[in-house]
Biopython code that builds the backbone (N, CA, C, O; Angstrom):
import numpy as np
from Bio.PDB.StructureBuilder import StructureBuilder

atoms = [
    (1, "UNK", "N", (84.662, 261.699, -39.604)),
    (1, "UNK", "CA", (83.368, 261.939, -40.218)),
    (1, "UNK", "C", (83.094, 263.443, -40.218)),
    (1, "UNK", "O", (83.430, 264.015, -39.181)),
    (2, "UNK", "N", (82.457, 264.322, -41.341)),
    (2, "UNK", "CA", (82.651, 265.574, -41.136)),
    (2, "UNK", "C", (81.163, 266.164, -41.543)),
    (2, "UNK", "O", (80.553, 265.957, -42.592)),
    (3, "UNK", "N", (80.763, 266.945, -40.429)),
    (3, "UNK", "CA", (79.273, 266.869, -40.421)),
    (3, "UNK", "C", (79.310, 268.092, -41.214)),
    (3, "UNK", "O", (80.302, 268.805, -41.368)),
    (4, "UNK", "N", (77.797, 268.332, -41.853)),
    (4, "UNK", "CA", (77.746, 269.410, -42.481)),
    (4, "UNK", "C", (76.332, 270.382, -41.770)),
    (4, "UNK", "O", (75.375, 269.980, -41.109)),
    (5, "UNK", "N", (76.666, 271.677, -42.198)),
    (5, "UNK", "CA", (75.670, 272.303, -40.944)),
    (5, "UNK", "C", (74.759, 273.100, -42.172)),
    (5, "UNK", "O", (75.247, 273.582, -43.195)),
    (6, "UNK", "N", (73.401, 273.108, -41.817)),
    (6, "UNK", "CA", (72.654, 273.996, -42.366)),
    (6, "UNK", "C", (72.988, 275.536, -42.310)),
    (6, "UNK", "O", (72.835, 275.995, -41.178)),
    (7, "UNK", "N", (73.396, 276.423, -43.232)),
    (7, "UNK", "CA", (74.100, 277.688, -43.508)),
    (7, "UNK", "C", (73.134, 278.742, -43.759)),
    (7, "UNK", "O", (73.384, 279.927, -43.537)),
    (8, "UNK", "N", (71.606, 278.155, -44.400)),
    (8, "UNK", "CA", (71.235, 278.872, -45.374)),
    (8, "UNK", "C", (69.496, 278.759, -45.828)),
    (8, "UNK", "O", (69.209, 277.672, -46.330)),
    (9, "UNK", "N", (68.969, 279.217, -45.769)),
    (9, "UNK", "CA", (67.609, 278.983, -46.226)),
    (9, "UNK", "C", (67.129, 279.569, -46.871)),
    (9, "UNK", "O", (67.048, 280.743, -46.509)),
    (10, "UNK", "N", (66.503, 279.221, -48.201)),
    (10, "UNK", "CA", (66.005, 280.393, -49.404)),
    (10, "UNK", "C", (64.499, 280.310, -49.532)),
    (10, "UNK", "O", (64.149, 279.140, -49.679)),
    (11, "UNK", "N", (63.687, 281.006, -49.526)),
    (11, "UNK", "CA", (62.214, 280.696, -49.554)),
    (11, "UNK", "C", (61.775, 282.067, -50.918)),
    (11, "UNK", "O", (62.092, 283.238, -51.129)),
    (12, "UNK", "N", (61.092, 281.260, -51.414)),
    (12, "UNK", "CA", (60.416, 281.966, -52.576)),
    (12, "UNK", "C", (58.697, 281.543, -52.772)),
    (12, "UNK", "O", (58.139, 280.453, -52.899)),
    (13, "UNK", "N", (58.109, 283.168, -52.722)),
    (13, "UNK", "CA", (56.082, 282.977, -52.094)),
    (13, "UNK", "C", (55.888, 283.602, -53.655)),
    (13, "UNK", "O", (56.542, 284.433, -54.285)),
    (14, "UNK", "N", (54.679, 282.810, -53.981)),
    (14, "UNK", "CA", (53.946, 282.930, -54.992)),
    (14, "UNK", "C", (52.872, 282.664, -54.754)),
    (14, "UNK", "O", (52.538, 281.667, -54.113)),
    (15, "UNK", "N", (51.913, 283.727, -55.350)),
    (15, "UNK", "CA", (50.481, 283.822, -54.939)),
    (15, "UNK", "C", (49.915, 284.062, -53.846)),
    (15, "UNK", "O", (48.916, 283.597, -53.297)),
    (16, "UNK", "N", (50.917, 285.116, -53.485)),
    (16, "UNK", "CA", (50.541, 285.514, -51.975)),
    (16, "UNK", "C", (49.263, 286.641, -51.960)),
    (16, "UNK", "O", (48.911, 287.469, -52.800)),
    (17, "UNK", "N", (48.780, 286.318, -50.733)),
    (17, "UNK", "CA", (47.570, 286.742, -50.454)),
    (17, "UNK", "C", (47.689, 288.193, -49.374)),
    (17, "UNK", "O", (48.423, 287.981, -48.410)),
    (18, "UNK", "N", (47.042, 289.663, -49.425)),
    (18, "UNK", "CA", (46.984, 290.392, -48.433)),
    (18, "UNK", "C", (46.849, 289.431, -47.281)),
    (18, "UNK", "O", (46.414, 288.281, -47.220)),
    (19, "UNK", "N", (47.591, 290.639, -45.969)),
    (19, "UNK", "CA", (48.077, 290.455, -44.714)),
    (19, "UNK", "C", (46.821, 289.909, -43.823)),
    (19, "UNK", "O", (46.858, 289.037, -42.955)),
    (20, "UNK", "N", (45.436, 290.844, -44.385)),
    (20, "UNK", "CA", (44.677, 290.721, -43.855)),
    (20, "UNK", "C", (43.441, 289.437, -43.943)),
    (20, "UNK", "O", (42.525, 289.216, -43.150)),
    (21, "UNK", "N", (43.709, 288.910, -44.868)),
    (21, "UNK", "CA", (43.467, 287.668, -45.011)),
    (21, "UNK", "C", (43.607, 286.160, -44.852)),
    (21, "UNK", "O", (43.054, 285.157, -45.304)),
    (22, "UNK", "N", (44.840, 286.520, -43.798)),
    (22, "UNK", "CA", (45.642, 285.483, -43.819)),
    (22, "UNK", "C", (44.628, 284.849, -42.108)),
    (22, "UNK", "O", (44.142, 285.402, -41.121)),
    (23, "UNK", "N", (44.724, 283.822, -42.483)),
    (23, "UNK", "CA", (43.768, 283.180, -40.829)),
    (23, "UNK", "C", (45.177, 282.731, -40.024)),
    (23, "UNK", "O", (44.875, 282.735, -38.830)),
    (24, "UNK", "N", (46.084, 282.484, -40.120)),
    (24, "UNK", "CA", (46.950, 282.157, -39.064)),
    (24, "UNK", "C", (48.713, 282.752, -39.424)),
    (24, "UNK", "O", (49.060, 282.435, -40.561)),
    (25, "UNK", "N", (49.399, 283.249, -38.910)),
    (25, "UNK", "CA", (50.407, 283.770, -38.841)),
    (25, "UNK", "C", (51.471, 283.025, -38.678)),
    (25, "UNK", "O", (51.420, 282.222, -37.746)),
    (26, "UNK", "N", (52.727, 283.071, -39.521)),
    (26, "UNK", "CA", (53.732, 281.767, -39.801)),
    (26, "UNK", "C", (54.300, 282.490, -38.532)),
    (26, "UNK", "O", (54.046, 283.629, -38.140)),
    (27, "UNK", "N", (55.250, 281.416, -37.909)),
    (27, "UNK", "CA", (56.171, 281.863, -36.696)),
    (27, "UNK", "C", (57.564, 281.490, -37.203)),
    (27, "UNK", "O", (57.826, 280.329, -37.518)),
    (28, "UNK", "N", (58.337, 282.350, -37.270)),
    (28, "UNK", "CA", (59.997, 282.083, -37.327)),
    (28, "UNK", "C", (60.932, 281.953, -36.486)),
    (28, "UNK", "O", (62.152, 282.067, -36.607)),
    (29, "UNK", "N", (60.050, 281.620, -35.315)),
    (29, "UNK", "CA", (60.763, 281.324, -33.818)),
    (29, "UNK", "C", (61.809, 280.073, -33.939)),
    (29, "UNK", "O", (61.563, 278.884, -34.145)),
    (30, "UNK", "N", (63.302, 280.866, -33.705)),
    (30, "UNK", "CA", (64.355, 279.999, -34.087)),
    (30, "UNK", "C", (64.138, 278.387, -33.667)),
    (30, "UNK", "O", (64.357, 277.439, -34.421)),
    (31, "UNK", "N", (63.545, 278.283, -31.968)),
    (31, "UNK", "CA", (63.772, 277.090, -31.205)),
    (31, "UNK", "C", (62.708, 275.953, -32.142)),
    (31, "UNK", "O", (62.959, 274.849, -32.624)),
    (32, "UNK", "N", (61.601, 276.683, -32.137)),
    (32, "UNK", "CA", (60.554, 275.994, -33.036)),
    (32, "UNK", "C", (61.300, 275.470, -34.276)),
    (32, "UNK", "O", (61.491, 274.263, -34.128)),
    (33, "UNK", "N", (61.635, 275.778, -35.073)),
    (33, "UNK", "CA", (61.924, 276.027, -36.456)),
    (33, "UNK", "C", (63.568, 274.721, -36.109)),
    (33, "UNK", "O", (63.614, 273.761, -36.879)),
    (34, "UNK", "N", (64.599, 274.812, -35.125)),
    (34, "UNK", "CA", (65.211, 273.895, -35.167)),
    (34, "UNK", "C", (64.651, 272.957, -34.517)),
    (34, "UNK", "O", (65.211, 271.897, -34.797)),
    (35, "UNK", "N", (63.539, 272.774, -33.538)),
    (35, "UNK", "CA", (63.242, 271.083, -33.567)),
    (35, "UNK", "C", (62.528, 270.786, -34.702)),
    (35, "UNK", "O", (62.443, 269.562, -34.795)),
    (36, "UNK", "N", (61.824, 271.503, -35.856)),
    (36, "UNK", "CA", (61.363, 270.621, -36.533)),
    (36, "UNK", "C", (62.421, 270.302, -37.755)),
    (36, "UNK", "O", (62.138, 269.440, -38.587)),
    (37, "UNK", "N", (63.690, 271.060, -37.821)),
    (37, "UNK", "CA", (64.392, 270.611, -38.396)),
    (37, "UNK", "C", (65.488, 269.408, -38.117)),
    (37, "UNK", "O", (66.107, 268.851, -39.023)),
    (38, "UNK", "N", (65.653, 269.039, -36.438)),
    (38, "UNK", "CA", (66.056, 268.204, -36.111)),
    (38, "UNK", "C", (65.329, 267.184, -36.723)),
    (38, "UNK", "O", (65.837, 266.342, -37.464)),
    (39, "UNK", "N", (63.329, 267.288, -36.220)),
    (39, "UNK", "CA", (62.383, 266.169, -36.588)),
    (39, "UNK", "C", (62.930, 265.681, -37.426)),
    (39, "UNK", "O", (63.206, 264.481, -37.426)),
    (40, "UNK", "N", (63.327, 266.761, -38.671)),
    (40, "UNK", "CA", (62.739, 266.073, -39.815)),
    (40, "UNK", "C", (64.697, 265.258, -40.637)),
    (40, "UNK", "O", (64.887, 264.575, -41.643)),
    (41, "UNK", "N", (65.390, 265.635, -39.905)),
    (41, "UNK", "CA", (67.160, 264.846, -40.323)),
    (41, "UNK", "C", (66.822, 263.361, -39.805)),
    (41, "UNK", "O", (66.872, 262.477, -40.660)),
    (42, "UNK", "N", (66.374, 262.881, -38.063)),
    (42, "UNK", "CA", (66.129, 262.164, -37.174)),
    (42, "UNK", "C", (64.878, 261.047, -38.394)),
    (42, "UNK", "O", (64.997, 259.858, -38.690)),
    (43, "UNK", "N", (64.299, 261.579, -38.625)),
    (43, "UNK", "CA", (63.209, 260.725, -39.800)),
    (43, "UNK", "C", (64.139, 259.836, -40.976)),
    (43, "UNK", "O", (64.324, 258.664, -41.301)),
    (44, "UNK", "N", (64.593, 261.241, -41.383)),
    (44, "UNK", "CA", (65.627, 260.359, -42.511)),
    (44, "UNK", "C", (66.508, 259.537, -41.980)),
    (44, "UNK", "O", (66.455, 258.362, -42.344)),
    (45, "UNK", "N", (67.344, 259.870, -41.177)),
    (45, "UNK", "CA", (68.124, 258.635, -40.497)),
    (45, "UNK", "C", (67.518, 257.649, -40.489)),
    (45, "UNK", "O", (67.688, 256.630, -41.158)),
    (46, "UNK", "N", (66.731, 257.900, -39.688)),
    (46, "UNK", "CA", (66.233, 255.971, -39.126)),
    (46, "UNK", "C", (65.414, 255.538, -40.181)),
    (46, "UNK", "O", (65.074, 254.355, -40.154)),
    (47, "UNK", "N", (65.022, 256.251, -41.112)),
    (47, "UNK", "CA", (64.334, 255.574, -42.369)),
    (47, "UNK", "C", (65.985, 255.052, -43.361)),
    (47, "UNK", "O", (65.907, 254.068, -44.097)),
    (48, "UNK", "N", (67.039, 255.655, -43.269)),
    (48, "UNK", "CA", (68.091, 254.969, -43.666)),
    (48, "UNK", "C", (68.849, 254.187, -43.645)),
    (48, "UNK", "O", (69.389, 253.579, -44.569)),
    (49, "UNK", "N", (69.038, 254.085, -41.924)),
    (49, "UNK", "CA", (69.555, 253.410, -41.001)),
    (49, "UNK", "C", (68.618, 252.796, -40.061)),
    (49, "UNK", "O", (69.394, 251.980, -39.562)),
    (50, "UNK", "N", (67.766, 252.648, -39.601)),
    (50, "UNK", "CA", (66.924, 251.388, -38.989)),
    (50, "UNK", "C", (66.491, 252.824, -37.817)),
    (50, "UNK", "O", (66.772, 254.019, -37.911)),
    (51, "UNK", "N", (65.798, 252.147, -36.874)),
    (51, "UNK", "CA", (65.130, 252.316, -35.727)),
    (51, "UNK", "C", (66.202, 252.823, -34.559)),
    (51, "UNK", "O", (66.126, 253.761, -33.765)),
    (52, "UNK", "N", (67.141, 251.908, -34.759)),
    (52, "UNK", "CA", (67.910, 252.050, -33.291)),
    (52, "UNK", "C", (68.997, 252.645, -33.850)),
    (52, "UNK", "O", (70.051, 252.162, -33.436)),
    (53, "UNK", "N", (69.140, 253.697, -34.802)),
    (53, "UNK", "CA", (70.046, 254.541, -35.268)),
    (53, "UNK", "C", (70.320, 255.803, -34.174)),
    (53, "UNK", "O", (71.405, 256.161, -33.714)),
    (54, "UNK", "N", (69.321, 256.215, -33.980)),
    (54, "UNK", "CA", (69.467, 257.828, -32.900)),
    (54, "UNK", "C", (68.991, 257.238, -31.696)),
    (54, "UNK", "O", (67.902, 256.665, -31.727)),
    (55, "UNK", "N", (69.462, 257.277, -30.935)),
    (55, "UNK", "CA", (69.328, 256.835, -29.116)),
    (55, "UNK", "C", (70.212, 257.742, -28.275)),
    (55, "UNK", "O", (71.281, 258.135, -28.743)),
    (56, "UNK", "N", (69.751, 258.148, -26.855)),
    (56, "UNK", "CA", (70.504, 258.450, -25.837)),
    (56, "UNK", "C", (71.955, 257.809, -25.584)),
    (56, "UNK", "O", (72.062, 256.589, -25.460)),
    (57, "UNK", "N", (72.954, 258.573, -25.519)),
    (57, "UNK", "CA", (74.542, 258.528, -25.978)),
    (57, "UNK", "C", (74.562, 257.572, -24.834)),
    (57, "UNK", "O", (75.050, 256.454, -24.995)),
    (58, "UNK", "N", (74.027, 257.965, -23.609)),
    (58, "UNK", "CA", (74.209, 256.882, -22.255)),
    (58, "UNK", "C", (73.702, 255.897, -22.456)),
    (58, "UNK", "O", (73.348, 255.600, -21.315)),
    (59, "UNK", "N", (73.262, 254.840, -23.296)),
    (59, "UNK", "CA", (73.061, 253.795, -23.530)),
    (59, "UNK", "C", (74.031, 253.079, -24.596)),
    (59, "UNK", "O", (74.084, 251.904, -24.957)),
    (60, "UNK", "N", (74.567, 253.891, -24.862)),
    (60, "UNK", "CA", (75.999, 253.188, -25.538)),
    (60, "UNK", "C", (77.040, 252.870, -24.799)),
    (60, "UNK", "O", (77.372, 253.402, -23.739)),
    (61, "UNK", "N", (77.576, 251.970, -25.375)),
    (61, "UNK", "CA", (79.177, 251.179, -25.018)),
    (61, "UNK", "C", (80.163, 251.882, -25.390)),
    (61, "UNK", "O", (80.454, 252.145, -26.556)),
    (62, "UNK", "N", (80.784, 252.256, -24.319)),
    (62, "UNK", "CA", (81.837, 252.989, -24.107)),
    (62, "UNK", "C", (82.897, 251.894, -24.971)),
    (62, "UNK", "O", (82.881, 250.693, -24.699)),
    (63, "UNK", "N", (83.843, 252.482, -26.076)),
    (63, "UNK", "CA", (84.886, 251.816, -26.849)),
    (63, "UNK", "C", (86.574, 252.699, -26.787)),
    (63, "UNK", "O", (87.059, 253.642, -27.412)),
    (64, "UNK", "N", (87.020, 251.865, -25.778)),
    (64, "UNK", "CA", (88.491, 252.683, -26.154)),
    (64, "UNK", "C", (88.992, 252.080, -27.424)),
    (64, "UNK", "O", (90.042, 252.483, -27.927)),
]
sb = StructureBuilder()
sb.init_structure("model")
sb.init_model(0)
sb.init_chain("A")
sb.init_seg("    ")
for serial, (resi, resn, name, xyz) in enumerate(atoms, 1):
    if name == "N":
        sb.init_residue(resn, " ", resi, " ")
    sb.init_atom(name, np.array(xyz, "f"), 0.0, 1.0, " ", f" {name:<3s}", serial, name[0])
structure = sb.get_structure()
């Protein structure tokens, strides 16, 4: 199975507003920014694959 890794992110702002107007400040804090990108793979899964798709590896059956 050959996983594929996020490489790349393109963002394009329109209708942007002065600095000083802005009421809250975006954060690009890597750790932040990958759990909500975990959140949001983990959603699609189990909306693809059911509920009991992503679980703790130690609750699986060991298969030689």
């Amino acid at each position: 199975m050959h996983r594929g890794r996020l490489t790349g992110i393109t963002l394009k702002g329109e209708d942007l507003i002065a600095a000083d107007q802005l009421a809250e400040q975006i954060s690009f804090d890597q750790a932040r920014e990958a759990r909500l990108v975990a959140e949001e793979v983990s959603d699609r899964i189990r909306a693809k694959f059911g509920p009991g798709a992503i679980r703790p590896a130690t609750t699986l059956l060991r298969v030689s």
